[in-house]
Phi, psi and omega in degrees: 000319176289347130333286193321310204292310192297304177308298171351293162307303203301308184290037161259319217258346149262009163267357161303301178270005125324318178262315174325299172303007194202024176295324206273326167282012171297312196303342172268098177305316210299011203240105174349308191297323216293321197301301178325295179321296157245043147307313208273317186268004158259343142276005165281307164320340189280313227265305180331286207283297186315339141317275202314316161308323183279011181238305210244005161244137185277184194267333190280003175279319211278160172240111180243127162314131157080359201230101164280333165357163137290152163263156177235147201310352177289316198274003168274295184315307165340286157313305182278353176300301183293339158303337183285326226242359196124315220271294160073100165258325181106334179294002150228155197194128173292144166284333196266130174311334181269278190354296204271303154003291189294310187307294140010302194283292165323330181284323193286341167285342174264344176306297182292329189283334160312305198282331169280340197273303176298344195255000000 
């Protein structure tokens, strides 16, 4: 699994500097590799954080309110989808310094992957 988590990384972090280096072809969405393209690196971001969470934070770090459970990988995806998107409803939320960490990373990573698409 930790193999899986490392490719992961390694194709996030050159499809980043892939669109960073083709940001200016970028402004035309409309042209199919470019749509592919970052199709690829927002579900690599997805794919990305969901590993990381589901290896390296345990289910007791996280706080789902009135629900004492483990989580399970649904409650991961769960999570990381609505943090990728944004959405932050808040019904699971980490306890932990690597939880929030991560949580950090992810934001901070759709921030740049933004900041870059857009600019």
């Amino acid at each position: 699994m930790n193999e899986l988590i490392n490719y992961y990384i390694i194709l996030y972090h050159k499809m980043l500097s892939l669109l960073y280096n083709k940001k200016s072809s970028l402004k035309f969405i409309g042209n199919i590799s470019n749509r592919n393209l970052l199709i690829e690196i927002n579900a690599t971001i997805i794919i990305v954080f969901f590993l990381l969470y589901y290896n390296f934070v345990p289910s007791s770090d996280f706080h789902k309110p009135g629900d004492e459970r483990t989580m399970n990988a649904l409650d991961y995806l769960y999570f990381t989808m609505i943090t990728h998107s944004t959405i932050g409803y808040g019904v699971i939320s980490p306890k932990s310094s690597i939880g929030k960490t991560l949580v950090i990373c992810h934001v901070i990573s759709m921030l740049l992957f933004n900041i870059i698409l857009f600019s």
